[in-house]
C-alpha positions as a Markdown table, in Angstrom:
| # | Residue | x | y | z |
|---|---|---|---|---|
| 1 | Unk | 6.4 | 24.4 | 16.2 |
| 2 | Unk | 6.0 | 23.1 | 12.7 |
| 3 | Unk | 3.6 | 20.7 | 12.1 |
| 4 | Unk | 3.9 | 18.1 | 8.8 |
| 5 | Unk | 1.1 | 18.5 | 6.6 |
| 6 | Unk | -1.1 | 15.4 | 5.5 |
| 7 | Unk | 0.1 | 13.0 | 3.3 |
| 8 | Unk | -1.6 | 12.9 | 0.0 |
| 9 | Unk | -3.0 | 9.8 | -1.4 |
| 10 | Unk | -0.2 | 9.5 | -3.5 |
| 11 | Unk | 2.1 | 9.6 | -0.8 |
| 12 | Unk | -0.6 | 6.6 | 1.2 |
| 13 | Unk | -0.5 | 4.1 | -2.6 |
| 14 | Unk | 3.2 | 4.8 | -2.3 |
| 15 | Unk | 3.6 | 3.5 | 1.3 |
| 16 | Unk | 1.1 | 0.8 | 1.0 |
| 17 | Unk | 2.9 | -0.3 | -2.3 |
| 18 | Unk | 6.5 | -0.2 | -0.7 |
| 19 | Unk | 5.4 | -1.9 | 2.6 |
| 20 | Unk | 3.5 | -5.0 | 0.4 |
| 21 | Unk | 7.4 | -6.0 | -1.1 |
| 22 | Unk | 7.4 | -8.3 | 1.3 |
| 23 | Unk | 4.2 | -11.0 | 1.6 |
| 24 | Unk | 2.2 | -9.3 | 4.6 |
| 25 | Unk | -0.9 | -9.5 | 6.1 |
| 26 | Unk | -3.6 | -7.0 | 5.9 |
| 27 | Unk | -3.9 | -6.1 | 9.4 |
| 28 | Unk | 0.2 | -5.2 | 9.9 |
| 29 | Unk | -0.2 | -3.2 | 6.6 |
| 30 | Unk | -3.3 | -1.2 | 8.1 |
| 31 | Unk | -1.2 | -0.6 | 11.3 |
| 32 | Unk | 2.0 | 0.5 | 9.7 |
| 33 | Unk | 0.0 | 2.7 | 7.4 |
| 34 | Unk | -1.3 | 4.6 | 10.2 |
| 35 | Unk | -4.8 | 4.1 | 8.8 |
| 36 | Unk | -8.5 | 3.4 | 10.0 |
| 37 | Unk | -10.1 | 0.6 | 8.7 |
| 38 | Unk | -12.8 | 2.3 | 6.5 |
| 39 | Unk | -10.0 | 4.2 | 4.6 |
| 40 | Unk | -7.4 | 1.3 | 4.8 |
| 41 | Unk | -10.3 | -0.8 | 2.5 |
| 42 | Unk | -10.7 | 1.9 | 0.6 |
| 43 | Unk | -6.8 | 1.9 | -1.0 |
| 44 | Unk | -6.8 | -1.9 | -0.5 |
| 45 | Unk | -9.4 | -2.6 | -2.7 |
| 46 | Unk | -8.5 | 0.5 | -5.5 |
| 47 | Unk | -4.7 | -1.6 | -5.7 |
| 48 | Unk | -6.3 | -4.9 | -5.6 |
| 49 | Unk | -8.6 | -3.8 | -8.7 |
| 50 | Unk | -5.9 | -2.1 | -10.6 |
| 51 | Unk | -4.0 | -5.1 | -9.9 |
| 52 | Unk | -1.0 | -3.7 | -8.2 |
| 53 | Unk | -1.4 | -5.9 | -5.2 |
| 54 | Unk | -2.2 | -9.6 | -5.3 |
| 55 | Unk | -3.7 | -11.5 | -2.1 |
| 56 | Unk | -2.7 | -15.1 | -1.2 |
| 57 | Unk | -4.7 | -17.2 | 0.5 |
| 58 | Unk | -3.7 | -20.4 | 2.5 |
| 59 | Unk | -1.9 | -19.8 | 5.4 |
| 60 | Unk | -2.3 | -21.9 | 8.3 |
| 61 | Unk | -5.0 | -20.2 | 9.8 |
| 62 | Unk | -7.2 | -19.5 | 7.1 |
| 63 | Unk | -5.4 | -15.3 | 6.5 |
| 64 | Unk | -4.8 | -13.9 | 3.5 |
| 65 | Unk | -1.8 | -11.8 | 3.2 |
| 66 | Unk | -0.9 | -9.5 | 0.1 |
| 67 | Unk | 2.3 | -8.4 | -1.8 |
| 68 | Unk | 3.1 | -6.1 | -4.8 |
| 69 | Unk | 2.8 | -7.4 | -8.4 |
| 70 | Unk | 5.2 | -6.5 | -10.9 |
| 71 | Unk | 2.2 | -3.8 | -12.3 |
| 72 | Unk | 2.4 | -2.6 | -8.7 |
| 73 | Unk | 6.7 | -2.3 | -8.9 |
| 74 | Unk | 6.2 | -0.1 | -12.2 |
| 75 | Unk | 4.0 | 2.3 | -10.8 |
| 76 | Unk | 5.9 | 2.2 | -7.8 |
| 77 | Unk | 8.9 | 3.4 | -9.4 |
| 78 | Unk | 6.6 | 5.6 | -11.2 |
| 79 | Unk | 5.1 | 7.1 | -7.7 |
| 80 | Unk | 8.5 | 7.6 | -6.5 |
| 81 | Unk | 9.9 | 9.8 | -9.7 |
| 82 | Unk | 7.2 | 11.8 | -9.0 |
| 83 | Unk | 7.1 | 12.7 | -5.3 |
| 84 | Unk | 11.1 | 13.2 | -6.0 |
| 85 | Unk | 10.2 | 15.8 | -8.6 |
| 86 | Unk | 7.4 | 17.5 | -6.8 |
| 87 | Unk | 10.2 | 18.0 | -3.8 |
């Protein structure tokens, strides 16, 4: 049996960054990810301070959800040439 190896944390910015196309809250992103918390808050925050995601407050009950800035799409794009290469 072969088993997958671990993704890098390329491969986690790259997921976090394609899942966030779409407006989403934190939690579903943390789920979908496949992430604990501690390590989910730990990308989170890096993409929220390199301004790649963007949260938006207001929804009806008080939760922010976040989606990908147009930064974030560049390096996206970017992220993807370079997992294609590396393949």
């Amino acid at each position: 049996m072969i088993f997958e190896t671990k993704r890098s944390e390329l491969e986690i910015v790259e997921e976090l960054l394609s899942l966030a196309r779409e407006e989403t809250k934190k939690t579903w992103l943390m789920y979908q990810t496949n992430l604990c918390y501690s390590q989910f808050v730990l990308y989170l925050n890096f993409l929220l301070e390199k301004k790649f995601l963007e949260a938006h407050n207001g929804t009806a009950n008080g939760t922010s959800t976040y989606k990908i800035t147009n930064k974030g799409k560049q390096f996206l794009d970017s992220i993807d040439t370079v997992l294609l290469q590396a393949k």
